[in-house]
C-alpha positions as CSV (number, residue, x, y, z in Angstrom):
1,X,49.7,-65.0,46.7
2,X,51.2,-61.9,48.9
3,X,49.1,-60.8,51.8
4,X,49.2,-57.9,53.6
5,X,47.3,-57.2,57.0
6,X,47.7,-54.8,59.6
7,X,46.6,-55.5,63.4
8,X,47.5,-55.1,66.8
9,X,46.8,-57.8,69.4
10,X,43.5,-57.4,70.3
11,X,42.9,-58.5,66.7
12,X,45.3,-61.5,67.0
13,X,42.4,-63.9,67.3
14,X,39.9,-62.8,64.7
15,X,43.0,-62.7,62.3
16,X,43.9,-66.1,63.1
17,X,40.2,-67.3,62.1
18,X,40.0,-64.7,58.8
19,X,43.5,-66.7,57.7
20,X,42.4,-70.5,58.2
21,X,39.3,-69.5,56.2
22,X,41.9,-68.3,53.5
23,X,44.3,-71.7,54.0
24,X,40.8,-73.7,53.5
25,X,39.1,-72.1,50.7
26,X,41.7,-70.5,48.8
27,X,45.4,-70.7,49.7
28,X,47.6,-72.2,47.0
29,X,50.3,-73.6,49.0
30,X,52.9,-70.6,48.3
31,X,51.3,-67.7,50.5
32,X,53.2,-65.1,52.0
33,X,51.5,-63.1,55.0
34,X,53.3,-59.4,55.5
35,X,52.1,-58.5,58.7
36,X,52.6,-54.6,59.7
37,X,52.5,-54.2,63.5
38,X,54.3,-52.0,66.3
39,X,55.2,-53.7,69.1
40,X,53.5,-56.7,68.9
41,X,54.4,-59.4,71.5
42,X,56.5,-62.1,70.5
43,X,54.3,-64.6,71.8
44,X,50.9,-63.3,69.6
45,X,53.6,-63.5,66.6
46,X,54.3,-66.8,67.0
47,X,50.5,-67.9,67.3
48,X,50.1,-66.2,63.6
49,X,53.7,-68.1,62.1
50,X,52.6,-71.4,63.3
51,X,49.1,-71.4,61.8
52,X,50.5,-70.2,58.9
53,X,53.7,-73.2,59.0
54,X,50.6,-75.6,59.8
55,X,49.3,-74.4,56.0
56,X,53.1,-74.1,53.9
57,X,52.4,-70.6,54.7
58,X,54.9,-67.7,56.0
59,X,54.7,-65.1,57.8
60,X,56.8,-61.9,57.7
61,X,56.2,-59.1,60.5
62,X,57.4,-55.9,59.6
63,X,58.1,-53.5,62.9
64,X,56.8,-50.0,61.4
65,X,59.6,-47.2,61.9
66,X,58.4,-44.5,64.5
67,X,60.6,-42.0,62.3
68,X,58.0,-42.9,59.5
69,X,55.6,-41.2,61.9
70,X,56.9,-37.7,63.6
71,X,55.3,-35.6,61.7
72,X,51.7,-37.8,61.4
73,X,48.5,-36.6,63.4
74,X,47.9,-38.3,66.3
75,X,45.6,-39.0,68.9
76,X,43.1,-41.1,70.0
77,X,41.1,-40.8,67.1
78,X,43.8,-40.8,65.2
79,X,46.3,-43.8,66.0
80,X,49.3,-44.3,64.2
81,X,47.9,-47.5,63.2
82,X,45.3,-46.2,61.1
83,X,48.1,-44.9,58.8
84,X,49.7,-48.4,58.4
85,X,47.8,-49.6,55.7
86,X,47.7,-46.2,54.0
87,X,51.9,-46.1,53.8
88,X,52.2,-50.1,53.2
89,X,53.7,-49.2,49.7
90,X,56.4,-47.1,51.2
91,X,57.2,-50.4,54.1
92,X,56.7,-53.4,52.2
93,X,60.1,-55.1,50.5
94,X,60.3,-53.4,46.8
95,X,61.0,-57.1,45.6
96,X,57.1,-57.1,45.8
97,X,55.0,-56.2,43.2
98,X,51.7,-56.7,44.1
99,X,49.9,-57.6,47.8
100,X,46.2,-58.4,48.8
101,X,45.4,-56.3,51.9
102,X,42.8,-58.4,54.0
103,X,41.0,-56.7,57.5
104,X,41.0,-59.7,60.1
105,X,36.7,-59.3,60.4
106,X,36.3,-61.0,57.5
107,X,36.0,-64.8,56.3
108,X,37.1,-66.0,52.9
109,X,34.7,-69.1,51.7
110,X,35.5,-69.2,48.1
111,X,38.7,-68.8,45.9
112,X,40.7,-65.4,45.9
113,X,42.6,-66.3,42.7
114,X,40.4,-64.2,40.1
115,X,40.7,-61.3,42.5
116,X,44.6,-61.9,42.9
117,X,44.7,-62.2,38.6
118,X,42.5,-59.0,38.1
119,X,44.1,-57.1,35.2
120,X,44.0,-53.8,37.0
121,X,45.0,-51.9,33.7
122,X,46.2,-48.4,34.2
123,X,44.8,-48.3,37.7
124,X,46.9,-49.0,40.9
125,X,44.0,-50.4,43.4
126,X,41.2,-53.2,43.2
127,X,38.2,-52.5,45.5
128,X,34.8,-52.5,46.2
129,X,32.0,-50.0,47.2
130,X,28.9,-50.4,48.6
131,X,27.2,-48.1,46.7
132,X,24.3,-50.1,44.8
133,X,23.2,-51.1,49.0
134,X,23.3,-47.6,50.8
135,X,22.7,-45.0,48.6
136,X,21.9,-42.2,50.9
137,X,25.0,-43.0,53.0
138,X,27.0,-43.0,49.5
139,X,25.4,-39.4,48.9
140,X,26.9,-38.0,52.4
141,X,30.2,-39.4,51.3
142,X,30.4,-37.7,48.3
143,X,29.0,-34.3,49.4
144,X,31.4,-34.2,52.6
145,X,34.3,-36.0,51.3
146,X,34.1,-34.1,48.0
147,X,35.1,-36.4,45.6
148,X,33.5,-37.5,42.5
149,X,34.6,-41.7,42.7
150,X,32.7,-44.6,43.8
151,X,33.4,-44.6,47.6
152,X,35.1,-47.5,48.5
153,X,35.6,-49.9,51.2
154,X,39.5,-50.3,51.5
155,X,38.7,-53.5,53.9
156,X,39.5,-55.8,50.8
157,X,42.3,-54.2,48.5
158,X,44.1,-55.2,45.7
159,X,47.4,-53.3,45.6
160,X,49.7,-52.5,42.6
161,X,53.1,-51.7,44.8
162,X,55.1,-50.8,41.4
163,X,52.4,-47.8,40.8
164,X,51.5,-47.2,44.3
165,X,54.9,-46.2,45.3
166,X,55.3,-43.4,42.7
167,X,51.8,-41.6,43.9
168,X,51.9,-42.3,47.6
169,X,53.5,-40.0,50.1
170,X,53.4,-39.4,53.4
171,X,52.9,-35.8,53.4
172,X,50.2,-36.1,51.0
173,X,48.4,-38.4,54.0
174,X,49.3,-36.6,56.9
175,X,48.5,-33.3,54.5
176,X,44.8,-34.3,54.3
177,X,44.0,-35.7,57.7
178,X,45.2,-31.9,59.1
179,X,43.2,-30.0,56.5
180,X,40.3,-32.8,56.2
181,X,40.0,-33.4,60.3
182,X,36.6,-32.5,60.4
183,X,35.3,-34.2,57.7
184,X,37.0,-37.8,58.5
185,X,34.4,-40.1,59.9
186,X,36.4,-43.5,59.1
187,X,39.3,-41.7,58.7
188,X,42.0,-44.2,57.4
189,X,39.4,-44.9,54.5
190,X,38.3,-41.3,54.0
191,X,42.0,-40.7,53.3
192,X,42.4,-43.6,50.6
193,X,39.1,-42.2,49.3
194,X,40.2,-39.1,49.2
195,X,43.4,-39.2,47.7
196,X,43.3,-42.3,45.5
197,X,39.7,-42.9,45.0
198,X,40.0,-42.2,41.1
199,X,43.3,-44.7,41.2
200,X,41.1,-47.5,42.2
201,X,39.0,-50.3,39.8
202,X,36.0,-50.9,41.3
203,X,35.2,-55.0,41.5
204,X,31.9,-56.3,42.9
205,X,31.0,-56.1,46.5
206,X,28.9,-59.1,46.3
207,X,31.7,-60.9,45.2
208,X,34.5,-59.6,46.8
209,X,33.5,-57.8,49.8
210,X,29.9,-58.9,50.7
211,X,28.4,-56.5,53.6
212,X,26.7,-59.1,55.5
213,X,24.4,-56.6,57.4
214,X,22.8,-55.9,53.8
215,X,21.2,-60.0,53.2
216,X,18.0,-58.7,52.2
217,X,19.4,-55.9,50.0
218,X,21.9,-58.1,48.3
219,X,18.8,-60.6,47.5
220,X,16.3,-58.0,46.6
221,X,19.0,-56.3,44.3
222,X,19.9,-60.2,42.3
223,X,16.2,-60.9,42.0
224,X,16.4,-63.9,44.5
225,X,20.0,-65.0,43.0
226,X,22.4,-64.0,46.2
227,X,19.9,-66.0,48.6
228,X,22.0,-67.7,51.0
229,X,22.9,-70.7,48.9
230,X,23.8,-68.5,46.0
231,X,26.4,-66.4,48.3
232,X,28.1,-69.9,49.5
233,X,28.2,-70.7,45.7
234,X,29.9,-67.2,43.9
235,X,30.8,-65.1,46.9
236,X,34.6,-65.2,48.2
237,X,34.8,-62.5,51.0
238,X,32.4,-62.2,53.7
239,X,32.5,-58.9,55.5
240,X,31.5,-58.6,59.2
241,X,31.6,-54.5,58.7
242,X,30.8,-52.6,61.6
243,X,31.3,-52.1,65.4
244,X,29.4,-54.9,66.5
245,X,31.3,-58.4,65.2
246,X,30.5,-62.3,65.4
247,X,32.9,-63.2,67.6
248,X,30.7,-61.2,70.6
249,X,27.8,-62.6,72.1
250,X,25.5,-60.2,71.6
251,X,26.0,-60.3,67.7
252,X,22.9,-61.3,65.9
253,X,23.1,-61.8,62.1
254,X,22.3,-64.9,59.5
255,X,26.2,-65.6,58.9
256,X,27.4,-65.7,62.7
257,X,27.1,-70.1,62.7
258,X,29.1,-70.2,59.8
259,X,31.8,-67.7,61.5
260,X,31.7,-69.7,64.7
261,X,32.0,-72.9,62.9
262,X,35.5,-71.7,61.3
263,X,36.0,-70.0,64.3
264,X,35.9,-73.4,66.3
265,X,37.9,-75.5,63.3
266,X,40.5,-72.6,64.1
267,X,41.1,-73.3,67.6
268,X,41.0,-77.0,67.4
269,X,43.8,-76.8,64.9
């Protein structure tokens, strides 16, 4: 399995828990992390490479070109960062051919293999939406976004590199933030949305990338199925979406114990 995550070191320690969780639940022994960063200190590196050694893991940091970037928007709303993930087909070695992009709020607590294996046909992305749980949000997106696809989160992303890098371009990305500024709310995944929104195979959220600020929903929406034993049974990703996440104190939600419980296995490790 090839996995791709983007981060800069405020994110170092969430990303350390997000990837034990993986080396638990789902790792297969042969896992290579790609890690895009710019200027990362050596010393938050080499806290990610020996977690990952601990597991039979590697890790690979990639130094993003500044070139890459002259001509991007930028500001504070705008990092360059937010355009890593976006250009990761254009960075990434071409001896890959495929790479699971993984945001470091999130906690894997099942298998990822049927997500890896996904036959993703004549598509180039795997994601989910949320659309089934916030249906008046999904309306906004597609009335100010303009597009006509499920809106998807691009927090969990299954990337066909072979396809991607014959229909993603820079100028195409730095294109649409300059004529789309005012419509961007989260503006890395407006852009994917935007531009490759139709490229994308839609998986299932609760599966894949379960919002856990939507419990009730999810329940109410399986007829009692995705209780809380039945998302520890069939759901892989848990998804700590928003500003507010469980490694603060003043989070409150059902699935912060389990998060502090890997969170605490982490740093005993």
């Amino acid at each position: 399995m090839k996995l791709l995550i983007t981060l800069d070191e405020n994110y170092i320690k969430p990303c350390k828990v997000m990837l034990y969780s993986l080396f638990l639940n789902s790792a297969d022994g042969d896992t290579e992390v790609y890690m895009l960063h710019s200027g990362m200190p050596s010393e938050k590196i080499n806290e990610l490479q020996k977690l990952c050694l601990h597991f039979g893991a590697s890790l690979n940091p990639i130094s993003m070109d500044k070139k890459l970037f002259e001509n991007a928007p930028s500001n504070k709303r705008y990092p360059k960062e937010m355009y890593y993930r976006l250009l990761s087909p254009l960075v990434l070695p071409d001896t890959l051919d495929r790479v699971l992009y993984l945001d470091p709020d999130i906690l894997i607590i099942n298998p990822l293999n049927d997500f890896w294996n996904v036959d993703l046909g004549e598509k180039t992305f795997a994601a989910a939406s949320h659309t089934g749980l916030t249906t008046m949000m999904n309306d906004v997106n597609y009335a100010r976004l303009k597009i006509e696809n499920e809106y998807f989160n691009t927090g969990v992303m299954l990337i066909d590199l072979d396809k991607a890098r014959k229909i993603v371009k820079k100028e195409d990305v730095f294109d649409c933030v300059r004529k789309r500024e005012k419509d961007l709310l989260l503006p890395d995944q407006d852009v994917f949305n935007i531009l490759y929104g139709a490229e994308t195979l839609a998986v299932p959220d609760e599966i894949w990338n379960y919002d856990v600020r939507n419990y009730g929903k999810y329940k109410i929406l399986s007829n009692g199925e995705y209780d809380l034993n039945g998302v520890m049974q069939n759901t892989s990703v848990l998804h700590f979406c928003g500003k507010n996440k469980p490694w603060k104190d003043n989070y409150r939600n059902k699935f912060k114990m389990l998060y502090l419980h890997y969170m605490n296995r982490c740093e005993r490790s």
